[in-house]
C-alpha positions in Angstrom: 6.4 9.5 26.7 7.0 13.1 27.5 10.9 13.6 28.7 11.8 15.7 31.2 15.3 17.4 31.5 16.6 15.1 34.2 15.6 12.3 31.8 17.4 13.8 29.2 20.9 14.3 30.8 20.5 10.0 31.7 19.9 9.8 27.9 22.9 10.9 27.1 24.9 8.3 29.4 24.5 6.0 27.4 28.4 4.4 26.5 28.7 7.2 23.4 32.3 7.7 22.3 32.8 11.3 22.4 36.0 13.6 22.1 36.8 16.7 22.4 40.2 18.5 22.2 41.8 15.0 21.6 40.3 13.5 25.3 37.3 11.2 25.8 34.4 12.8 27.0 33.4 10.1 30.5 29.5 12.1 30.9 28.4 14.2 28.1 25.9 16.5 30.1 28.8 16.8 33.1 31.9 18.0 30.5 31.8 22.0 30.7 32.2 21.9 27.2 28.7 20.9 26.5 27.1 21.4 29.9 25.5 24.7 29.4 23.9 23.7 25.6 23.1 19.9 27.4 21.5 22.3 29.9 19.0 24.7 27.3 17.7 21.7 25.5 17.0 20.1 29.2 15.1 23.2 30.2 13.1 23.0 26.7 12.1 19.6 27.8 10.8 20.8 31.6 9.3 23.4 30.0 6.5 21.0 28.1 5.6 19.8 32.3 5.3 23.5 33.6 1.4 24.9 33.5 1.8 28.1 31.5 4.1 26.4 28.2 1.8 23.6 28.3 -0.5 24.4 26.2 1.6 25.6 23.4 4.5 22.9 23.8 2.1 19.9 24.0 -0.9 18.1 22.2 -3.6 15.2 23.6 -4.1 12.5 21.4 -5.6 9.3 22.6 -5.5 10.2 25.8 -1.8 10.3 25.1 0.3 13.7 25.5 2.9 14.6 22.7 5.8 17.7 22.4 4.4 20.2 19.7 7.8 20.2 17.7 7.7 16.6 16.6 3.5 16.9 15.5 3.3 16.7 11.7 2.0 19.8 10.2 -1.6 19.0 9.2 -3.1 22.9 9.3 -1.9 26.9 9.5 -2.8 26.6 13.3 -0.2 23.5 13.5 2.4 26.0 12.1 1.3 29.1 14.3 1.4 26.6 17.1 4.9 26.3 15.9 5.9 29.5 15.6 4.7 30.5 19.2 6.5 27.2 20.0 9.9 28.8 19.2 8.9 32.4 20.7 8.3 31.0 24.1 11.8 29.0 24.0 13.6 31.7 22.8 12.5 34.0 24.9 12.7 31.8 28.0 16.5 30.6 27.0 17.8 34.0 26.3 19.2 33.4 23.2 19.1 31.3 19.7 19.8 28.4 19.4 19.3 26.0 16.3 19.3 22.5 17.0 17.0 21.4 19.6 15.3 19.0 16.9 12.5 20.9 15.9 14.3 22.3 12.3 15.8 18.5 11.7 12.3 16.5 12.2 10.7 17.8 9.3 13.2 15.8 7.0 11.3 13.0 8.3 8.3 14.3 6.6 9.7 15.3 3.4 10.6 11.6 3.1 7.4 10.6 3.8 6.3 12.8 0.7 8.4 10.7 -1.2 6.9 7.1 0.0 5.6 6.7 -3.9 9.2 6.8 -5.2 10.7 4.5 -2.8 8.2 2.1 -2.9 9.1 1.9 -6.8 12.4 0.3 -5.5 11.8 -1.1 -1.9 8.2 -0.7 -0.1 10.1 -1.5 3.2 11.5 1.9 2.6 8.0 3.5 3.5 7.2 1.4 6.2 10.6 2.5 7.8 9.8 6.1 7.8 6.4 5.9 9.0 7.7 3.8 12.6 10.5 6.3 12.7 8.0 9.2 12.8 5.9 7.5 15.0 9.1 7.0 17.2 10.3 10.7 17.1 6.7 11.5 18.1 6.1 9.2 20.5 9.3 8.9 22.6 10.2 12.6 22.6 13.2 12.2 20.8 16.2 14.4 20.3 16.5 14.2 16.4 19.1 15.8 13.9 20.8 15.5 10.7 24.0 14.2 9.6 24.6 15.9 6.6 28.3 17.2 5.0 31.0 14.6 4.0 34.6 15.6 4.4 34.4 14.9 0.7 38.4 15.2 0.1 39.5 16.0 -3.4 36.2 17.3 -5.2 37.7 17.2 -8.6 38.2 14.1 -8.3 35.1 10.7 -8.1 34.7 9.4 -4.8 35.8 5.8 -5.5 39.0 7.4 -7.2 40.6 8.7 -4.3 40.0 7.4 -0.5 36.3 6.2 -0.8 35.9 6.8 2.9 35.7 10.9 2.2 31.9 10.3 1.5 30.1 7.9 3.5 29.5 4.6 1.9 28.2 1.0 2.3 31.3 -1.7 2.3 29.1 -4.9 3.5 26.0 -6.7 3.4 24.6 -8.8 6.0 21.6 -10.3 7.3 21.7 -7.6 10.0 21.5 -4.8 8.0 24.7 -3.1 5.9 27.8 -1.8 7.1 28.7 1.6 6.7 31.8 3.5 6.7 33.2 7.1 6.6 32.4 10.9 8.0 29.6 13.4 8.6 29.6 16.5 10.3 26.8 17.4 12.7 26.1 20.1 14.8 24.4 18.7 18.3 25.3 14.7 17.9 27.1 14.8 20.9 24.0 14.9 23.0 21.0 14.3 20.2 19.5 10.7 20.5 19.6 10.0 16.9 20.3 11.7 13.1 19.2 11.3 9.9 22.1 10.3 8.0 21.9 10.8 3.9 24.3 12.3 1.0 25.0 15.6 -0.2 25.2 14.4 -3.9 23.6 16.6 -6.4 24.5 15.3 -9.5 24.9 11.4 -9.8 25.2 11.0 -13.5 24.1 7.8 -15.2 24.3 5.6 -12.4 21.5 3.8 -11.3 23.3 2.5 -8.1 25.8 4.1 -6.0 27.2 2.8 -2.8 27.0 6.6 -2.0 23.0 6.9 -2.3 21.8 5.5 1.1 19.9 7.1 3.9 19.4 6.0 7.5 18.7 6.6 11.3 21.4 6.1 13.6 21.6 6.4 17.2 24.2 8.9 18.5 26.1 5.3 20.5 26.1 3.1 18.0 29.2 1.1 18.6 31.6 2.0 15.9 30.5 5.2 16.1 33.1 8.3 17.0 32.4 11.8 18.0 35.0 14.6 17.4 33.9 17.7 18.1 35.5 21.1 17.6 36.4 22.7 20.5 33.9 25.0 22.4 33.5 28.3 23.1 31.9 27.6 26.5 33.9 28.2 29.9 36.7 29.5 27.7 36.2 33.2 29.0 33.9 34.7 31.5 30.4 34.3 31.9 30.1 37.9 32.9 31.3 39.1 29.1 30.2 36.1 26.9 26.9 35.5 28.4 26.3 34.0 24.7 29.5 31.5 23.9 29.2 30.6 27.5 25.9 29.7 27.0 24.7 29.0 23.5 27.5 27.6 21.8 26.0 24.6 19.9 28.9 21.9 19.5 29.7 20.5 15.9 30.8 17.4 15.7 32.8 14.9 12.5 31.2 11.7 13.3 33.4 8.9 12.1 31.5 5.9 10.6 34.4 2.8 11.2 32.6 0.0 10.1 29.2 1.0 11.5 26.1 -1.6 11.4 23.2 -0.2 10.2 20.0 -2.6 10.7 17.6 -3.2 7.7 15.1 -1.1 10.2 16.6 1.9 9.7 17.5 2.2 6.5 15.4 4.9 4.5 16.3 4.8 1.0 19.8 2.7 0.1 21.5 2.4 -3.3 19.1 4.0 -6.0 20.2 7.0 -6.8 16.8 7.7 -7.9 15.7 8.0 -4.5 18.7 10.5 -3.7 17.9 12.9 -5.9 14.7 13.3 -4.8 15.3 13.3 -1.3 17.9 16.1 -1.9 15.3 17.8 -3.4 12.6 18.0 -1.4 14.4 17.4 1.8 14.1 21.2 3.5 10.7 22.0 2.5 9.4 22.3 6.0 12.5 22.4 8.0 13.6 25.4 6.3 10.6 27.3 8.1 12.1 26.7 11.1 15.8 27.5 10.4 14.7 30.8 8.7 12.5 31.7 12.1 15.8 31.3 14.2 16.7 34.4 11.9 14.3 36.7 12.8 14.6 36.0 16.5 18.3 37.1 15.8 17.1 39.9 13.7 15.4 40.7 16.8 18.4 40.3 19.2 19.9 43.0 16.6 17.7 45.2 16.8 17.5 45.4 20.8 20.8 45.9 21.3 21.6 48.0 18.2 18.7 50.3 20.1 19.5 50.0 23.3 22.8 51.4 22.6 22.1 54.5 20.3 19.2 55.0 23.2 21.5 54.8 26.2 23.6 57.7 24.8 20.7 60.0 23.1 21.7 59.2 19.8 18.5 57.3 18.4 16.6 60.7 16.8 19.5 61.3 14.3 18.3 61.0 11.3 21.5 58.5 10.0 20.6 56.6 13.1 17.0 55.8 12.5 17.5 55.0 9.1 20.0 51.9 10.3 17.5 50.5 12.4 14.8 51.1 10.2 17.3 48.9 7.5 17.4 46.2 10.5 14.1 46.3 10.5 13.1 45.8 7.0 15.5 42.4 7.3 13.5 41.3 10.0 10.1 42.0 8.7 11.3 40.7 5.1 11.7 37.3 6.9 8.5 37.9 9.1 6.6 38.7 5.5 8.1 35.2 3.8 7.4 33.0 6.7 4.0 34.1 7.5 3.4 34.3 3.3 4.5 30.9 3.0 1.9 29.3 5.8 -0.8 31.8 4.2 -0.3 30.4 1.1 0.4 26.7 1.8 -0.3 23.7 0.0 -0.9 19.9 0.8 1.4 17.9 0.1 1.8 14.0 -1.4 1.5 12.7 2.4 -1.1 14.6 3.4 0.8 17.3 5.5 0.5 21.0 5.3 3.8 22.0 3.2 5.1 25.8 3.3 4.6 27.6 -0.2 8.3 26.2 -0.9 8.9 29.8 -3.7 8.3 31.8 -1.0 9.8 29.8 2.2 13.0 29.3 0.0 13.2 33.1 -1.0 13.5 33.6 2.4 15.8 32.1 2.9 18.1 33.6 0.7 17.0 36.8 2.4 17.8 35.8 5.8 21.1 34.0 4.9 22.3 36.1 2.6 22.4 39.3 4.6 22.6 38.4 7.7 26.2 39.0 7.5 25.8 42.7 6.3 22.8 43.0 9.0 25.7 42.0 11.9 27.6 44.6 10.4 25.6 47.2 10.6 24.3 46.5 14.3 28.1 46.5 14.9 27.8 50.2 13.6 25.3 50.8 15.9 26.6 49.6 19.0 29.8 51.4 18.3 33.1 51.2 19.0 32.7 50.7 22.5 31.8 47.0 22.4 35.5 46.4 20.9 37.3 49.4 23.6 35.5 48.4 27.1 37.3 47.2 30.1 36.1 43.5 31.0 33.9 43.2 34.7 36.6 42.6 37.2 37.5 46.2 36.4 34.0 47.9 37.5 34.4 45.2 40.7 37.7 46.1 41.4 38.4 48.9 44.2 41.1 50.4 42.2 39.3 50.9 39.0 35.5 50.4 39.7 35.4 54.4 40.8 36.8 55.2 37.1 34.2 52.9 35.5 31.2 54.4 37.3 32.5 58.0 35.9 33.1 57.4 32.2 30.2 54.3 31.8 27.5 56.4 34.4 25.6 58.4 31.9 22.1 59.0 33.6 19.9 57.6 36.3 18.7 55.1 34.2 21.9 54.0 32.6 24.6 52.9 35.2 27.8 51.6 34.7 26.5 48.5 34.6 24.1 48.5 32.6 25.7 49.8 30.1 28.5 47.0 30.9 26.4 44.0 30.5 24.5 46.1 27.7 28.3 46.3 25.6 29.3 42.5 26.4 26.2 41.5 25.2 26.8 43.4 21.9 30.3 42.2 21.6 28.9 38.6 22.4 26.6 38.8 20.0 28.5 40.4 16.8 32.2 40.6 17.8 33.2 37.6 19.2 34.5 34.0 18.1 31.2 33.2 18.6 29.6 35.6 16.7 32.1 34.9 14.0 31.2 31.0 13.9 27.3 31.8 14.2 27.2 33.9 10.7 29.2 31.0 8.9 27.2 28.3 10.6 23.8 30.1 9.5 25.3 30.5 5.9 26.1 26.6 5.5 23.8 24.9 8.4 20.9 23.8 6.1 22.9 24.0 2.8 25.8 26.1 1.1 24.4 29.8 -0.7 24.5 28.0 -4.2 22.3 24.8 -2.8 19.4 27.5 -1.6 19.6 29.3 -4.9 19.1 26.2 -6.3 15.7 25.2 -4.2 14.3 28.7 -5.7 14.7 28.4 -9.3 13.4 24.2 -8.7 10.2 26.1 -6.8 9.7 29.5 -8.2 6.9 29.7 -10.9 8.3 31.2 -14.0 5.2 30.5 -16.2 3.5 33.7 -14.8 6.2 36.2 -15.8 6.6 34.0 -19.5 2.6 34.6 -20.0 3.2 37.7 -19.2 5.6 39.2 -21.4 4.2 37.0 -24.2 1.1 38.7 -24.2 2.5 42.0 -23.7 5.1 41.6 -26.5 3.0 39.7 -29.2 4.6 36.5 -29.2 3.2 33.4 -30.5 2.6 30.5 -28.5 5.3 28.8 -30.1 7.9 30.3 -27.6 6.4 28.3 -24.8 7.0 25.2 -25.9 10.5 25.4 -25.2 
């Protein structure tokens, strides 16, 4: 089944208990809150019926037509397919947004890398992710990925203070096991489904934790609560936060209260074994996706950083120029690890096409870590206008608007508003509440700055630089061994 957006919005009708500023939410896709993000991911799903994205948004098989973004990776041309996947939405949205499911599928496929080490403990395990593939695949599903606990008092062990700060298993049954505690999740609200695991590094000695469990869960499972943060949509006009009014992606602290989990949807439960590997391995081909949100806001710098030295004949200083040309050496330091990591691929234990995970994780330390500084600077460029400018009732007004078309007319191809909707956009996009949560949600959304450190040195080859100074220093192969 291919969805379309209509089909969508009834999805999300569907009895899920949802709140926001303290009130329950009666129709997800009809609260202003989360009517304009409900609305992008509705037009992603029309655009897979409409004759010029066909071809790029959807596959045959069998006679049978699938979305692109759910297709396991198999060749480069299933990752450029990809790629030019996310250029067409972008460009047809208007913006960036990060979870429409394509970033949070590939979890799926991490665990199916890791089939051989659940089937050590629980062959069912396997079996489960395989159907839920399929399923993803096959009923266009909305799919994302419950990640960070509340996790309370962090000096302290889980089961020493209230056990409920990391999600947990509190019953068997014959159903499946009960669950209880939080997760935070940006998009629950209106996804179909997440994949629910632990953020865990280091589990010691044990074996067995009630903490080490995985599973799908479907966004109105009874028992399940959604409280989401309130949204930056409808909060201020349209006409100066064209972005918060329209991209604002709403996070939400699920609440686990005694939640059943059937035996069908568990993906790994218990061993910590299985944990640490998931943790591992669990962003090594989502992470190509987050990172590609990046440039496209790299991108969204840079033509508004431009547009503004432009509209006021600054971009030939030499001070200028060398800002943009910084903005674009981010963006094309991201373009070079993403299109490095495809070139230089490998297959991986299930048979997919994995990104080179040294040089798709490097990148992502690039993009994350300075992006903030890369905000910054476009902030520099745009100038001090984006903060100063009167909002648009006053070039509407009949009292002011003849003052706005004196001091914002600057030529006959930049009118006053022009340059208006040319400065909210820039204040939208790095001086706003929005702009604020964005950078903090890119830093955190896939893991915290230490975590994607941590993938590099797991991934990066240091054998090569070893052998190297070895042999140019005269040292005996004794050193290696260690």
């Amino acid at each position: 089944m291919l969805m379309t957006g209509s089909e969508y919005r009834d999805s999300l009708r569907d009895g899920r208990e949802v709140y926001i500023s303290g009130e329950r939410v009666d129709s997800v896709p009809d609260h202003p809150a989360f009517r304009p993000i409900v609305d992008v991911r509705a037009r992603v799903y029309d655009m897979a019926h409409e004759e010029r994205f066909r071809d790029t948004l959807t596959f045959e098989e069998n006679g049978e037509t699938f979305a692109t973004a759910w297709q396991p990776p198999f060749t480069r041309e299933d990752w450029q397919t990809k790629r030019e996947w996310i250029n067409m939405v972008m460009k047809e949205i208007g913006g960036v947004v990060t979870r429409i499911g394509d970033e949070t599928v590939g979890e799926l496929w991490s665990l199916a890398d890791g089939k051989d080490v659940l089937n050590q403990v629980d062959s069912s395990w396997a079996e489960n992710i395989d159907r839920h593939i399929t399923n993803v695949l096959g009923n266009d599903i909305f799919h994302v990925s419950a990640n960070t606990d509340p996790k309370g008092d962090r000096s302290k062990a889980p089961q020493d203070q209230d056990p409920d700060m990391l999600l947990h298993v509190v019953k068997e049954t014959d159903s499946g096991i009960i669950v209880r505690g939080a997760k935070y999740e940006t998009a629950a609200a209106y996804a179909h489904q997440a994949f629910v695991k632990p953020t865990i590094a280091n589990w010691g000695d044990a074996k067995l934790s009630d903490y080490a469990l995985g599973f799908i869960c479907p966004m109105n499972a009874p028992n399940l609560k959604h409280i989401c943060r309130s949204g930056f949509a409808g909060v201020k006009p349209v006409a100066d936060y064209p972005l918060s009014n329209g991209f604002d992606e709403v996070d939400t602290l699920l609440i686990f209260d005694n939640v059943l989990v059937p035996w069908e949807n568990i993906l790994f439960y218990r061993h910590t074994q299985a944990a640490v590997y998931i943790r591992a391995a669990l962003h090594r081909y989502s992470a190509y996706m987050f990172v590609l949100r990046i440039l496209h806001m790299a991108d969204l710098m840079i033509g508004t950083a431009l547009f503004n030295v432009r509209q006021t004949g600054l971009d030939r200083q030499q001070a200028v120029m060398e800002k943009l040309s910084q903005l674009a050496c981010y963006r094309e330091g991201i373009n070079a690890h993403l299109t490095a990591a495809i070139a230089e691929a490998r297959r991986s234990p299930a048979g997919y096409l994995m990104p080179n995970p040294s040089l798709l994780f490097t990148g992502r330390v690039l993009a994350c870590t300075q992006l903030p500084a890369m905000m910054h600077l476009t902030r520099e460029l745009c100038g001090g206008q984006i903060c100063v400018t009167p909002d648009s009732p006053a070039f509407t007004a009949p009292e002011t608007r003849v003052w706005m078309d004196k001091y914002y007319n600057v030529n006959d191809d930049w009118q006053a508003e022009d340059r208006r909707r040319l400065l909210a956009f820039g204040r939208d996009l790095v001086n706003s509440d929005y702009a604020g949560h964005k950078v903090t949600f890119q830093l955190f959304a896939q893991s915290p700055p230490f975590a994607h450190l941590a993938a590099v040195y797991r991934n990066f080859d240091f054998d090569g630089p070893l052998e190297f100074v070895k042999s140019a220093a005269g040292l005996s192969d004794r050193v290696m061994s260690r």
